[in-house]
BAVO-102534 format. One record per residue: residue number from 1; chain; residue in one letter; x, z, y of N, C-alpha, C, O in turn. Coordinates in steps of 0.02 Angstrom, whole numbers, padded with zeros to 5 digits, always signed. Atoms other than C-alpha are relative to their C-alpha. Layout:
! residues N
REC num chaine residu    nc1    nc3    nc2   cac1   cac3   cac2    cc1    cc3    cc2    oc1    oc3    oc2
REC NUM      A      A      X      Z      Y      X      Z      Y      X      Z      Y      X      Z      Y
...
! end
This chain:
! residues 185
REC num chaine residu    nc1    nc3    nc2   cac1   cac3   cac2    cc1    cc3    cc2    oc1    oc3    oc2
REC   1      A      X -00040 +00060 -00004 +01193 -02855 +01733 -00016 -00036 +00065 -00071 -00032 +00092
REC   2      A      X -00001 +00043 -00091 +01214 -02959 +01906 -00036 -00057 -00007 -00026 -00095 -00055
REC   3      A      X +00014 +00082 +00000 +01129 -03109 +01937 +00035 -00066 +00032 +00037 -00093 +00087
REC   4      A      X -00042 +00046 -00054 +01228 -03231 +01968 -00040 -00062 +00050 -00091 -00084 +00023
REC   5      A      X +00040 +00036 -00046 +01160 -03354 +02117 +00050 -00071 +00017 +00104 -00069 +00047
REC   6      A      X -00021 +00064 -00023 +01203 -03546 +02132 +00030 -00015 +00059 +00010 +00005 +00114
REC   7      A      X -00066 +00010 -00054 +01358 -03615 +02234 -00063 -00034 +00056 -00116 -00058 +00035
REC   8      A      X +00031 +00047 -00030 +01282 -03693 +02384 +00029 -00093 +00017 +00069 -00116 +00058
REC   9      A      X -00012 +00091 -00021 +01288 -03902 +02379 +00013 -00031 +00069 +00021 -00092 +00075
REC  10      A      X +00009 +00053 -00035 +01294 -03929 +02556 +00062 -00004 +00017 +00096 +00047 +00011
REC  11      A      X -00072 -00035 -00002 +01462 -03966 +02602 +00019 +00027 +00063 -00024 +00033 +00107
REC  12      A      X -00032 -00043 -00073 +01570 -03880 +02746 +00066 -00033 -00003 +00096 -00066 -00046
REC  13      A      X -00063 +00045 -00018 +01712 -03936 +02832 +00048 +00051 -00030 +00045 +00112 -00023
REC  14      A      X -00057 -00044 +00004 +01881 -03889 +02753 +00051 +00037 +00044 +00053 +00018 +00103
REC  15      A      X -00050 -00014 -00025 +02020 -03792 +02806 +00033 -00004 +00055 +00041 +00028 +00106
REC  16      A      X -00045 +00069 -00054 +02118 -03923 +02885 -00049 -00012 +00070 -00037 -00003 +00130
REC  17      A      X +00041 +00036 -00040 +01970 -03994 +02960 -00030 +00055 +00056 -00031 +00036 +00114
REC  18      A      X +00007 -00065 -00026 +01915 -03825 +03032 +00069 +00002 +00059 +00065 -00014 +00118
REC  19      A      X -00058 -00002 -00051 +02094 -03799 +03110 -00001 -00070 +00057 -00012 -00075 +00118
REC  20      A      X -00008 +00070 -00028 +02114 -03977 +03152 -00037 +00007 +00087 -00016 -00005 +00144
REC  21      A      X +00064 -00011 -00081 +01956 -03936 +03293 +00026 +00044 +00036 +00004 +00040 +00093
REC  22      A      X -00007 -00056 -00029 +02033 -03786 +03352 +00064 -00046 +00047 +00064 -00041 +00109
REC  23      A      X -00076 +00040 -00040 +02205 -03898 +03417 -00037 -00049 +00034 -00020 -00053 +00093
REC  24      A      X +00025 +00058 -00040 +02096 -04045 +03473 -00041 +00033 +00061 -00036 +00002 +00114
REC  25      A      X +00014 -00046 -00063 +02000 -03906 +03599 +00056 +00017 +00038 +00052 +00010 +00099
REC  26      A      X -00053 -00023 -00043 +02164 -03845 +03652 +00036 -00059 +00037 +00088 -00054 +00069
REC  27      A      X -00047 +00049 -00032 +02198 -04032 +03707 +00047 -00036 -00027 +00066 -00089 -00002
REC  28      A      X -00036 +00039 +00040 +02305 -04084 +03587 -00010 -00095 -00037 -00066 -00113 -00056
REC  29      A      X -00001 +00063 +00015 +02334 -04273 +03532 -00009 +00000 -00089 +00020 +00040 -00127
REC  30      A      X +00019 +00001 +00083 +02268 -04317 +03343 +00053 +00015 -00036 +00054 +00052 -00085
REC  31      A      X -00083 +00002 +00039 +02454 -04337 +03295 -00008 +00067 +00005 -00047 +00086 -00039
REC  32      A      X -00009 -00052 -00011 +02481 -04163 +03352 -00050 +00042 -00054 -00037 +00080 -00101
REC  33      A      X +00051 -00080 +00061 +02325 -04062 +03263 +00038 -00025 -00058 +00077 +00015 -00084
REC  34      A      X -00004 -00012 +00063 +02359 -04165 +03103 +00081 +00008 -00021 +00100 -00003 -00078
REC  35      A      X -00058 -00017 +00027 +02541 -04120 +03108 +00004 +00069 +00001 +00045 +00099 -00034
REC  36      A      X +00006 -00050 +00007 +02488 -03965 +03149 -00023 +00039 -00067 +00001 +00089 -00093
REC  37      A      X +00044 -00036 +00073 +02360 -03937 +02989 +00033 -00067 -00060 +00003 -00076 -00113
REC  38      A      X -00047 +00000 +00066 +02467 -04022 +02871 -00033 -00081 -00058 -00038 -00093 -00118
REC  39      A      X +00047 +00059 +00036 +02370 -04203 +02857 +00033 -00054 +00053 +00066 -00034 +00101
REC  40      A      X -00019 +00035 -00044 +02407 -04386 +02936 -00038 -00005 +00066 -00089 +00030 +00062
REC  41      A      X +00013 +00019 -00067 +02360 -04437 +03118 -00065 -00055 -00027 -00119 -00057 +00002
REC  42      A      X +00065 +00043 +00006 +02244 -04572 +03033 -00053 +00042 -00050 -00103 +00007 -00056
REC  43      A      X +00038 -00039 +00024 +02149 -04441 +02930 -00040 +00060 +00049 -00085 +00100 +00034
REC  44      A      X +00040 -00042 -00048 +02104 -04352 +03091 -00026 -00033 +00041 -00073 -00017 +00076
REC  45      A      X +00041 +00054 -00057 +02076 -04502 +03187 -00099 -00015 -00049 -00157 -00018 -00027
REC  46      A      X +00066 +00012 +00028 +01947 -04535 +03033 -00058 +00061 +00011 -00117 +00050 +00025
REC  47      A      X +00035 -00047 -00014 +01881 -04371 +03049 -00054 -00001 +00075 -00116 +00006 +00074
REC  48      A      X +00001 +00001 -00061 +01862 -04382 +03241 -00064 -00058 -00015 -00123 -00040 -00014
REC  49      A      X +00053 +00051 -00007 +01762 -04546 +03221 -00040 -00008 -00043 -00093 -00020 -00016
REC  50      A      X +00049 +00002 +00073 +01668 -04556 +03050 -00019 +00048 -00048 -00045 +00031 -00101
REC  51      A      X +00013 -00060 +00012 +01649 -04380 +03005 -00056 +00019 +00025 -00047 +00046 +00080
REC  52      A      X +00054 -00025 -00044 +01465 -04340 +03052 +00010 +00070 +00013 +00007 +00091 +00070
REC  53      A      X -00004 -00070 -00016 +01495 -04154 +03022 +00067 +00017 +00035 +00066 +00058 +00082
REC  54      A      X -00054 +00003 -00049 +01653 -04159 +03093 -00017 +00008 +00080 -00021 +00056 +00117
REC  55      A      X +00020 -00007 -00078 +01610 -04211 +03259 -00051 +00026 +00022 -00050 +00046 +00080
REC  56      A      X +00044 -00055 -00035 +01457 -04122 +03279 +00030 +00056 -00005 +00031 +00082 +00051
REC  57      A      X -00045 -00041 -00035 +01565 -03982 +03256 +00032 +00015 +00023 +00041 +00076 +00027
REC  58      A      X -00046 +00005 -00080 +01681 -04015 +03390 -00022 -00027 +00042 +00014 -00036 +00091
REC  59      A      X +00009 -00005 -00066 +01568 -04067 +03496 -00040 +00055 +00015 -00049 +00072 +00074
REC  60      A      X +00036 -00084 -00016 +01465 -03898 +03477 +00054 +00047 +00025 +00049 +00073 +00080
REC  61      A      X -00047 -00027 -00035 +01626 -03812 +03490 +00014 -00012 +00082 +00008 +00025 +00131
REC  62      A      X +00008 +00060 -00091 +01649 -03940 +03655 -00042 +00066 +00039 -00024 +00115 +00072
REC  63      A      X +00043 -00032 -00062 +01502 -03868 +03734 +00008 +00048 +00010 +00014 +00068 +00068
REC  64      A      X -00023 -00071 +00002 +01539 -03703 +03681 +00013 +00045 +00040 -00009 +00095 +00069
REC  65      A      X -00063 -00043 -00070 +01691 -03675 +03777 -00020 -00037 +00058 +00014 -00012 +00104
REC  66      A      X +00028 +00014 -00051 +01617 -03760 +03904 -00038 +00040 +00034 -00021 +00065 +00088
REC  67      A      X +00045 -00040 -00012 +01462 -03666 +03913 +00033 +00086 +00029 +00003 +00123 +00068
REC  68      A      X -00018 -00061 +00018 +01576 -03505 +03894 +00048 -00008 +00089 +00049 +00039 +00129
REC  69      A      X -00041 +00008 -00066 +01697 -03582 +04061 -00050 -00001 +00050 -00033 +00018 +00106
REC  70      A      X +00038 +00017 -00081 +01553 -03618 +04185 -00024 +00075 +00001 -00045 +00098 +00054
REC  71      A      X +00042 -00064 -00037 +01490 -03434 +04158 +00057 +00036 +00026 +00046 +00080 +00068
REC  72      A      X -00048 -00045 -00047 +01662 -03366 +04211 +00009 -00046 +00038 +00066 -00035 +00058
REC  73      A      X -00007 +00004 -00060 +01650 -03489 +04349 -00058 +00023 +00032 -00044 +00038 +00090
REC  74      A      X +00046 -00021 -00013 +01474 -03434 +04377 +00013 +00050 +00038 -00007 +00043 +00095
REC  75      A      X -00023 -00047 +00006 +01550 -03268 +04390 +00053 +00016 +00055 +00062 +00071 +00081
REC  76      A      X -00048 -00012 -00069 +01682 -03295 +04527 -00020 -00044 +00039 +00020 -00069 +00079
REC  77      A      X +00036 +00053 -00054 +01568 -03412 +04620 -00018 +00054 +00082 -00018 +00025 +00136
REC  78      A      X +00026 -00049 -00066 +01518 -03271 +04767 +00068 +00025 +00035 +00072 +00028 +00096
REC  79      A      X -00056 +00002 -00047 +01696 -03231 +04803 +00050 -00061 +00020 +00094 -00057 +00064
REC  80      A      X -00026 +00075 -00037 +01757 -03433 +04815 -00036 +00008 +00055 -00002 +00019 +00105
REC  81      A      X +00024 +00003 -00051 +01600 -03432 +04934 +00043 +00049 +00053 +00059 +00027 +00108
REC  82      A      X -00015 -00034 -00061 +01673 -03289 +05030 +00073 -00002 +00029 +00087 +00043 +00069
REC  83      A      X -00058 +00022 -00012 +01860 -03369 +05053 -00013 -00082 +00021 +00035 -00116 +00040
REC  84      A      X +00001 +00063 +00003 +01774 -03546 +05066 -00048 +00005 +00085 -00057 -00044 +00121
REC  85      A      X +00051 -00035 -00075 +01655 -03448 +05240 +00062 -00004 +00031 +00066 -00050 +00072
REC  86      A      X -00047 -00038 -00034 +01835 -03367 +05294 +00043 -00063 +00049 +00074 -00063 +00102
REC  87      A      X -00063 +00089 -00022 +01920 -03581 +05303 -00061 -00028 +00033 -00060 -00067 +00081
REC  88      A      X +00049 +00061 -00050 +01764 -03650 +05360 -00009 +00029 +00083 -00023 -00003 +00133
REC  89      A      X +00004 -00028 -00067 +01763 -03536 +05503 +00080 +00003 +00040 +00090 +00029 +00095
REC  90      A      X -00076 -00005 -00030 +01965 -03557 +05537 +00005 -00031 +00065 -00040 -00066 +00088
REC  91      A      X -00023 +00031 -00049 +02055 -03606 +05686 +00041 -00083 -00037 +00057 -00133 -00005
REC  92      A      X -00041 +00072 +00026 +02143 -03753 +05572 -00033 -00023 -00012 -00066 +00002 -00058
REC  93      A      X +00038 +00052 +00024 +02046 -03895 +05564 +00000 -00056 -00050 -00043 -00100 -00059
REC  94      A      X -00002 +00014 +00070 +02125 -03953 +05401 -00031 +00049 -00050 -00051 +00037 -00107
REC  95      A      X +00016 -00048 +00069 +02078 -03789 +05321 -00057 -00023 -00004 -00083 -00045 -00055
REC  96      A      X +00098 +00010 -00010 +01890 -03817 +05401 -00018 -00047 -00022 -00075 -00044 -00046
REC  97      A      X +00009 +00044 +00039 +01897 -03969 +05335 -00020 -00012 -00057 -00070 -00042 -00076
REC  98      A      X -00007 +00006 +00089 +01937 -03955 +05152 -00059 +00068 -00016 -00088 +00074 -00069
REC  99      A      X +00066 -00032 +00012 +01805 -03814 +05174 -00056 -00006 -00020 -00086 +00006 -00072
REC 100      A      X +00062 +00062 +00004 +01670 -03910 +05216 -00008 -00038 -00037 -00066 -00051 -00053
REC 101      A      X -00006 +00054 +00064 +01724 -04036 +05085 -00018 +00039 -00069 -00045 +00012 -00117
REC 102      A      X +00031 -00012 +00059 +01696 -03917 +04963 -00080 +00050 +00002 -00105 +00066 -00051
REC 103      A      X +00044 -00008 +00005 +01543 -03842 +05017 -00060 -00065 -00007 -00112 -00050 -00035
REC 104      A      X +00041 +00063 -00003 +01448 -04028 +05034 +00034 -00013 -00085 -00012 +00009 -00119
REC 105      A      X -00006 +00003 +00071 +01520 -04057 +04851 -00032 +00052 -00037 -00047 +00045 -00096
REC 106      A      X +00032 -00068 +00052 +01448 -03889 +04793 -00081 -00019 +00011 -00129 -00011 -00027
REC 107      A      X +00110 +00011 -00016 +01261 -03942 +04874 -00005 -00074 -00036 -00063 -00094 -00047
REC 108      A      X -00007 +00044 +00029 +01325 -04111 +04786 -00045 -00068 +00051 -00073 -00121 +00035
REC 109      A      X +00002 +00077 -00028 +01289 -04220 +04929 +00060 -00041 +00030 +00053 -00090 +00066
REC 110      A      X -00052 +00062 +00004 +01488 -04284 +04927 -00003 -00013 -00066 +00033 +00030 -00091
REC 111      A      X -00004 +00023 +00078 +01467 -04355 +04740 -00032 +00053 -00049 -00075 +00097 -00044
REC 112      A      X +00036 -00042 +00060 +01447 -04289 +04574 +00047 +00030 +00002 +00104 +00009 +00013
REC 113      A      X -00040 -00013 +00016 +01505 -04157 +04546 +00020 +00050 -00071 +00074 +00079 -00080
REC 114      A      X +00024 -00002 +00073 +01446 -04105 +04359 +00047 -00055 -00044 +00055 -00116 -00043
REC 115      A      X -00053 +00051 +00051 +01578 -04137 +04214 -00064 +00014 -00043 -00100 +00064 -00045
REC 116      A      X +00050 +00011 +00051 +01458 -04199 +04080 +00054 +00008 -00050 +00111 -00016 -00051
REC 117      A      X -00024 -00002 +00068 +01500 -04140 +03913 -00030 -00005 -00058 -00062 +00046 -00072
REC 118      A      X +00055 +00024 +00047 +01414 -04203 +03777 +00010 -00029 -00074 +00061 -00038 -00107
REC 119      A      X -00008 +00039 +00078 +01372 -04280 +03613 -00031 +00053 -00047 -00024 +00114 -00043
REC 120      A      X +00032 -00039 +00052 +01275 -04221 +03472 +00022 +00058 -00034 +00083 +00055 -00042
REC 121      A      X -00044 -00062 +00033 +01316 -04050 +03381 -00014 +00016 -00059 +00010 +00064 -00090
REC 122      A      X +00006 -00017 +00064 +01242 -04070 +03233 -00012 -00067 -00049 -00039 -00114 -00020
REC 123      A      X -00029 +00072 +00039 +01272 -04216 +03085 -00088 -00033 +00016 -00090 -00094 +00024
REC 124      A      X +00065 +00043 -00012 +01064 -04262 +03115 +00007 -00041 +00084 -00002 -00098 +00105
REC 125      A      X -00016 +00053 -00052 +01110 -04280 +03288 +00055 -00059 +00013 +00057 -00089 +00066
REC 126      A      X -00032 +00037 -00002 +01244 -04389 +03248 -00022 -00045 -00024 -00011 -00101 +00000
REC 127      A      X +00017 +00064 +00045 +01159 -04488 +03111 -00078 -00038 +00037 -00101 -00092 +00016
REC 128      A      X +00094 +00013 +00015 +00962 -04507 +03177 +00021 -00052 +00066 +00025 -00107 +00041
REC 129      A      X +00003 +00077 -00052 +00992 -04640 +03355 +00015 -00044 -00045 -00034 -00071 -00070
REC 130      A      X -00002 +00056 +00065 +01072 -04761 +03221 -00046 -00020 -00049 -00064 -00078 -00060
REC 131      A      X +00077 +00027 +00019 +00927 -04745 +03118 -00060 -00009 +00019 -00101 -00044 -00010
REC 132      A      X +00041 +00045 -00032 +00816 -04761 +03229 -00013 -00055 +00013 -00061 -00093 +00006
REC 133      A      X -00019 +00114 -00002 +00879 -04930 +03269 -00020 -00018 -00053 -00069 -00055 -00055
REC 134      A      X +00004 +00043 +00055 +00885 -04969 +03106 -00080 +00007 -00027 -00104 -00047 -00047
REC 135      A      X +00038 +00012 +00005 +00727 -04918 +03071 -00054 -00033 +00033 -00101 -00049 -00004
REC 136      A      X +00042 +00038 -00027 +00625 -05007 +03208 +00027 -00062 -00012 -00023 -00094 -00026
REC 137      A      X -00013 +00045 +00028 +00712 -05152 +03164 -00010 -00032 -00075 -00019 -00089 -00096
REC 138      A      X +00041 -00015 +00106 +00663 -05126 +02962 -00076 -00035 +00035 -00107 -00086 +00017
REC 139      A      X +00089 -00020 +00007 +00483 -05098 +03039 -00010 -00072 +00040 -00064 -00096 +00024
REC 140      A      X +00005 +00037 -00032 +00503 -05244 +03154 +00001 -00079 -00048 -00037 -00124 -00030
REC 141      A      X +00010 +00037 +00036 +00530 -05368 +03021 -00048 +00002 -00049 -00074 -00049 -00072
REC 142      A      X +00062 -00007 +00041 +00410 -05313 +02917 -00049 -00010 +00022 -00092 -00028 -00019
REC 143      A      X +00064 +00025 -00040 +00278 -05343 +03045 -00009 -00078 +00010 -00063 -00108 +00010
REC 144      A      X +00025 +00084 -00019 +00321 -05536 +03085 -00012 -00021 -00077 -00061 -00058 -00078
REC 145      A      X +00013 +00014 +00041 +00327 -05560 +02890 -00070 -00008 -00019 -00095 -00063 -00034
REC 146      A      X +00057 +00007 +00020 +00159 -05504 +02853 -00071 -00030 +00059 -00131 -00040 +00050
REC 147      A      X +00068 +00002 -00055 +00062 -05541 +03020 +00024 -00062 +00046 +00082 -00072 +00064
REC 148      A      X -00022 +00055 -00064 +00054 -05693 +03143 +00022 +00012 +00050 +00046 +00068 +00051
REC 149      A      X -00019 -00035 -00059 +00100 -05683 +03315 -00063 +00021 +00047 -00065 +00057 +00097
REC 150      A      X +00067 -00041 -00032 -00075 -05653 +03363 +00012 +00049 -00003 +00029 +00083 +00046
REC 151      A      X +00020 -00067 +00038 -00088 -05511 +03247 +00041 +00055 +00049 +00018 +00097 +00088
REC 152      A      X -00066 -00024 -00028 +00084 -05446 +03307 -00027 +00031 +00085 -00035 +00090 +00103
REC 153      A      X +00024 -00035 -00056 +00022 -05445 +03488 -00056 +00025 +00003 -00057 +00072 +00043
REC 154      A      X +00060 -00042 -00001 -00156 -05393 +03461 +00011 +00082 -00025 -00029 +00125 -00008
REC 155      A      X -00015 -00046 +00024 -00066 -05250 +03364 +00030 +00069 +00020 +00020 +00129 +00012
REC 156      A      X -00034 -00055 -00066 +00046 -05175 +03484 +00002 +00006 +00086 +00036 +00033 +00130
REC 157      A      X +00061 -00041 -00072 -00064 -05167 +03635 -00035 +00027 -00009 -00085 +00013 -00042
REC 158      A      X +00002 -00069 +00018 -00080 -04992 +03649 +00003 +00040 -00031 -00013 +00099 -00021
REC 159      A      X -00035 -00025 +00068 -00017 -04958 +03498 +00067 +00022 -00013 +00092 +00042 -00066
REC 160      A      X -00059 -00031 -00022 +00136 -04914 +03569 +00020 +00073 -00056 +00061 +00074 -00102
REC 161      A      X -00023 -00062 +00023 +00130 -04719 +03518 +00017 -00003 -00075 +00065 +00021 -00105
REC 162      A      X -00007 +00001 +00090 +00086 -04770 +03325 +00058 -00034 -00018 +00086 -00006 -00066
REC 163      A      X -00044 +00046 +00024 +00218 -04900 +03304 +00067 +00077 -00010 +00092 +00102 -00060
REC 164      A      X -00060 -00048 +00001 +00356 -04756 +03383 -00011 +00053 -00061 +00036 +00061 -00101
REC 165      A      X -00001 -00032 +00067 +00259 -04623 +03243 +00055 -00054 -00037 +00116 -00053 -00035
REC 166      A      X -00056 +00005 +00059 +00316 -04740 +03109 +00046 -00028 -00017 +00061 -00050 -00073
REC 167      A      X -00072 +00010 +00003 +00475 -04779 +03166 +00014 +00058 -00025 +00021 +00063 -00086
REC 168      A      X -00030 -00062 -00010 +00526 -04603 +03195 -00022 +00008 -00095 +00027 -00001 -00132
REC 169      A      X +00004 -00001 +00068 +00454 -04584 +03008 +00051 -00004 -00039 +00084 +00036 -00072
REC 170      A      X -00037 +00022 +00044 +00541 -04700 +02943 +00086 +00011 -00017 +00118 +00005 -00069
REC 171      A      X -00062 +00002 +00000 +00713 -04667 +03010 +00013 +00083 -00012 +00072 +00099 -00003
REC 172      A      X +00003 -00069 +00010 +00674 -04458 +02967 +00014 -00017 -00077 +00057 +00008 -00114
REC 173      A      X -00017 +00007 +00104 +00662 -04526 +02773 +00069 -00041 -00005 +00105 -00035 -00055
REC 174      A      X -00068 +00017 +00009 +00817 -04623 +02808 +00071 +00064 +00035 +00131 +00075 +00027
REC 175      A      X -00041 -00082 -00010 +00888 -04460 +02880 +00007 +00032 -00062 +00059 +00057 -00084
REC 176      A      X -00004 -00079 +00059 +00847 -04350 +02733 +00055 -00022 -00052 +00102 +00015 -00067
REC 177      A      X -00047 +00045 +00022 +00939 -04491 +02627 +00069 +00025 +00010 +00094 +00071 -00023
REC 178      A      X -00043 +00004 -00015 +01089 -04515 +02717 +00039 +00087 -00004 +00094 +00105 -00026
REC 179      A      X -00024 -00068 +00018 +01099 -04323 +02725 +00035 +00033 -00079 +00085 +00063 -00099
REC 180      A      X -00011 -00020 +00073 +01081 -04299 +02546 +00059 -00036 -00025 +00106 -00006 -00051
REC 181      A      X -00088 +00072 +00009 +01226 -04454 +02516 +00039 +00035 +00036 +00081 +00049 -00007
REC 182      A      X -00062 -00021 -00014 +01347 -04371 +02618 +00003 +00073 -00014 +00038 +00106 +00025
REC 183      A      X +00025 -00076 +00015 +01295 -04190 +02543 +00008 +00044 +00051 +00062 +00074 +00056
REC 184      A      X +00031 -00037 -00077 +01240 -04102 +02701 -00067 +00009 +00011 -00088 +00012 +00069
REC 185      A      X +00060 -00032 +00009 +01062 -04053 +02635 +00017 +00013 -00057 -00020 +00045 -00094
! end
């Protein structure tokens, strides 16, 4: 006889919500995915913004294809150089120009020139800066309550590292929480 083995509790994004990410990579406007996957424009806007697992998985996706575009520019980077040699060495001094312009942007001393793509990719990294706050602020009131302002400053000179321990603590047990409440442990 089989054993049967327990559903797993944590949840996963549906369907919808799955597709939904795949149209919002391709550029698409909220209206658009959720008319695409078969939901309103304000159910993807919610997604988009108050969805921890949500957006860490579109912004992992994000980096993804990101990560996955800079290695095929990686990849044709030696033959731009050798059409970007051919203008810098021209007789037109517009081509030599816009040459030069993009070799001093490539050594990145005309600007930046790094698209930052970012944001957390997973629902802890979405949820744990917020509790952090919240927890040094918890921990912060709890200190003027019980202690004077002597105490207070005699306390955290050089006590720096311990205080950050049991922040970080505190806002890890308000992690596991919040995890478990939105079932994603």
């Amino acid at each position: 006889m089989a054993e049967t083995t327990k559903p797993d509790k944590i949840r996963q994004l549906s369907i919808e919500q799955e597709n939904a990410i795949e149209h919002l990579l391709q550029g698409q406007s909220d209206k658009a995915a959720a008319e695409a996957v078969g939901v309103s424009r304000q159910t993807v806007w919610e997604w988009r913004n108050h969805d921890v697992l949500f957006i860490a998985e579109l912004n992992r996706q994000r980096f993804e294809m990101w990560q996955e575009a800079r290695e095929r520019l990686k990849s044709l980077a030696n033959r731009a150089l050798d059409v970007v040699e051919l203008q810098l060495d021209s007789d037109d001094p517009k081509a030599a120009l816009a040459a030069a312009k993009y070799v001093l942007q490539g050594t990145r001393l005309l600007g930046e020139t790094e698209l930052h793509v970012g944001g957390p990719t997973t629902p802890e990294g979405m949820l744990l800066p917020d509790l952090r706050a919240e927890a040094h602020k918890e921990l912060a009131h709890k200190i003027v309550k019980r202690e004077s302002l002597d105490d207070i400053l005699f306390r955290s000179e050089g006590n720096e590292a311990e205080i950050e321990k049991e922040i970080e603590a505190l806002a890890q047990s308000k992690l596991k929480k919040s995890m478990a409440e939105a079932g994603l442990s």
